[in-house]
N, C-alpha and C positions, 0 to 999 in steps of 0.2 A: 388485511394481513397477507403477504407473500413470503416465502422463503426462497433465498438464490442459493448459495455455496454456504455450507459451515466452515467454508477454511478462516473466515477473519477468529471466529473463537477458538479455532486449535490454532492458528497463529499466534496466538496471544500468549497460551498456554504456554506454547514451546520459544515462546520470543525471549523470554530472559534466559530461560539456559541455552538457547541456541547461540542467539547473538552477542559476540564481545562489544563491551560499552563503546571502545573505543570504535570499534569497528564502525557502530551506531552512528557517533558524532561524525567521525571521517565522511559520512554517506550523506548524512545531513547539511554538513557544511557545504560542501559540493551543490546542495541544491539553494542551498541561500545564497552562494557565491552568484550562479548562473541567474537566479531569481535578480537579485539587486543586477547586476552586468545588463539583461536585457530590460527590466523597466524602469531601472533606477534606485536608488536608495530608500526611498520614504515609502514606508509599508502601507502610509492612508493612500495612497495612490496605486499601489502594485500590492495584488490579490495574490497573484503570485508568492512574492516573498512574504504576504503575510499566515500565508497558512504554510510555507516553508518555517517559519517563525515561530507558530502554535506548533506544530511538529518538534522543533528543538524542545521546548518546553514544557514540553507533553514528557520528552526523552531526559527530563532535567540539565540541560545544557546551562553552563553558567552563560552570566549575559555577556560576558567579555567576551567568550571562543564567537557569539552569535553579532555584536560590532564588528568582529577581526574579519568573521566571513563577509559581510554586507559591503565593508570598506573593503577587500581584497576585488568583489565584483564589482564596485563603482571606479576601483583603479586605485583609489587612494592610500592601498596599501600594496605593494606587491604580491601577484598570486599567479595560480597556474590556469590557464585558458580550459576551460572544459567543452567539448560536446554533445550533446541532447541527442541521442538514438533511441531508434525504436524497434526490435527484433522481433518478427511473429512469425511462431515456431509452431509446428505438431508436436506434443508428448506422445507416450504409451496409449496404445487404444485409439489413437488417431485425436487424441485431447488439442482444443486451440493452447496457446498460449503466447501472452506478448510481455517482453522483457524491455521496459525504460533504464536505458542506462545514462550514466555521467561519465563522460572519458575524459582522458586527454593524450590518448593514444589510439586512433579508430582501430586503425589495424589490427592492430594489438587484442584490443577489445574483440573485435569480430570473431579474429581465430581464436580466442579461450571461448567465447559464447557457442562456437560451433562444438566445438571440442566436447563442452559438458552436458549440450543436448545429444552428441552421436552418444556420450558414455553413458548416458539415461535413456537413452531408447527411441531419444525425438530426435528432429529436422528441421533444419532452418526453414520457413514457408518465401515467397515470394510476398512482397509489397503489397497490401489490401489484401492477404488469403485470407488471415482470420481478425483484421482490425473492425472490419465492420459487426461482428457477432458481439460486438464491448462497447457501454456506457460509460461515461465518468459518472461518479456517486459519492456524495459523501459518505462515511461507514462511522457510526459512533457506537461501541458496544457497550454492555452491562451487566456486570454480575444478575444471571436470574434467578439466584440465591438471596440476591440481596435484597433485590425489587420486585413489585408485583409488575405482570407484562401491564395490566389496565393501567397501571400509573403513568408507566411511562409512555404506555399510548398518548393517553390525555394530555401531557405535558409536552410529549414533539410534537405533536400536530398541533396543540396551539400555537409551537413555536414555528412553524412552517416545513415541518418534514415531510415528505415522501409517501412514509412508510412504515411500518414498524412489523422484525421478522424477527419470530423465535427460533435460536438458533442451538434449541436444547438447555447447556449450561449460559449461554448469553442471548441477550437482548439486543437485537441489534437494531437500530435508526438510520434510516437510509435517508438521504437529504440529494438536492441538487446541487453541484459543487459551489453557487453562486451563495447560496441559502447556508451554507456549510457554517460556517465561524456563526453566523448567527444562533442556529439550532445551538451549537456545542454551548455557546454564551448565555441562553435563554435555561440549557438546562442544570448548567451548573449554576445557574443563580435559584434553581428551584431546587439546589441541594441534592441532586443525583452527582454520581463519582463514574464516571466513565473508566472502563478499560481500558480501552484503544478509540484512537479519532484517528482518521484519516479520508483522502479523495482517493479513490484506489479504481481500476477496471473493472466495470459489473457486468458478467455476459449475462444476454437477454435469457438464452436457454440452458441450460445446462443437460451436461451428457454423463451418464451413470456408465460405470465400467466394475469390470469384477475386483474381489479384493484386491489379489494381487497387482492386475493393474494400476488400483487406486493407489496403492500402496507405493506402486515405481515413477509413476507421478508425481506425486508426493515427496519423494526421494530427488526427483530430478528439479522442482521447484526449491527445496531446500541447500542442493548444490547451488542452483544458480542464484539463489539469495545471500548465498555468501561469499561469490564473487564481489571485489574490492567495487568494480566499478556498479555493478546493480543498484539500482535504486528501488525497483518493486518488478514483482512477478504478479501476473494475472493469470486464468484460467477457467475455461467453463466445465471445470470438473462436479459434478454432484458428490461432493462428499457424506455417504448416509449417516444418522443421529447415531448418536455414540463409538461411531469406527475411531478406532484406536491405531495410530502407524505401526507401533513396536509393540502390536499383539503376538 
């Protein structure tokens, strides 16, 4: 058993009333667009767009918005060129953090991404300052309400998981991003109901700061998650069990 950051279960929490649906899909399509554009259209081929794919569907994305995207980045339908960037920044307290975005405006993108880490307290970093502190991992969580932790111990690691980290209110499974769609498929056939699936940045250590720190953090990761072009925020924040943002 290991625990990294509780932020996947307060992201969860705060992921419907934060995020507009629409918002949701606009950020999703974006990555199915780029996914199909760089390996192609057939998802048995491109890992890539297949867990871009399970991501829509996760989001209830009908299947039509998820063809229009696939065919927009094969060409076969008109669309808009996007960019694959990668922004690694200091938060409050000296926190890493790296922001993947989808443009189609570098410029553009860069000076809002700078703008809303000066207004949260962070800095843009240099090139490898803090990319090497981050894993890719698969992150599958679960009501620990609903399920016993032993269960779903037993069930991911037969299914090839990682991991398994109590995350207080959720259960989280940690998988290799290769293993990823596998795990999630093994364990919904063994009838567990996931919260959240996704490949997200896992820092190896994590760094504890005081509340209010944590809290401006926290603040500047949720601005920047709702920038249009963001696609995910990482960080190796320690968020302690049970901290509450809007105590």
């Amino acid at each position: 058993m290991s625990g990294h950051s509780k932020w996947a279960s307060i992201k969860h929490k705060k992921g419907t009333a934060d995020a507009k649906r629409g918002q949701l899909f606009t950020k999703i399509i974006k990555e199915i667009s780029v996914a199909a554009r760089m390996g192609g259209g057939d998802p048995e081929g491109n890992p890539h767009l297949r867990t871009a794919m399970l991501k829509a569907k996760i989001a209830n994305m009908p299947k039509d918005n998820i063809d229009r995207a696939i065919k927009k980045g094969t060409g076969e339908l008109a669309g808009v060129s996007y960019s694959e960037l990668t922004y690694e920044a200091y938060g409050p307290g000296g926190v890493a953090v790296i922001v993947d975005i989808l443009t189609d405006n570098k410029n553009r993108a860069a000076s809002e991404i700078r703008h809303l880490l000066s207004r949260g307290g962070g800095s843009l970093g240099a090139s490898g300052s803090v990319a090497y502190l981050f894993k890719r991992k698969g992150i599958i969580t679960y009501d620990s309400s609903a399920y016993k932790e032993d269960d779903i111990l037993a069930a991911a690691l037969e299914a090839g998981a990682e991991d398994v980290a109590n995350a207080g209110d959720a259960i989280e499974v940690l998988t290799d991003p290769e293993s990823f769609e596998q795990v999630l498929e093994a364990m919904q056939k063994a009838n567990f109901k996931h919260l959240n699936a996704e490949v997200a940045r896992i820092a190896d250590v994590q760094v504890s700061l005081s509340p209010d720190k944590t809290k401006q953090v926290l603040r500047l990761i949720e601005a920047l998650e709702e920038h249009e072009d963001v696609q995910s925020v990482s960080s190796n924040l320690d968020i302690p069990e049970g901290f509450q943002l809007d105590e």
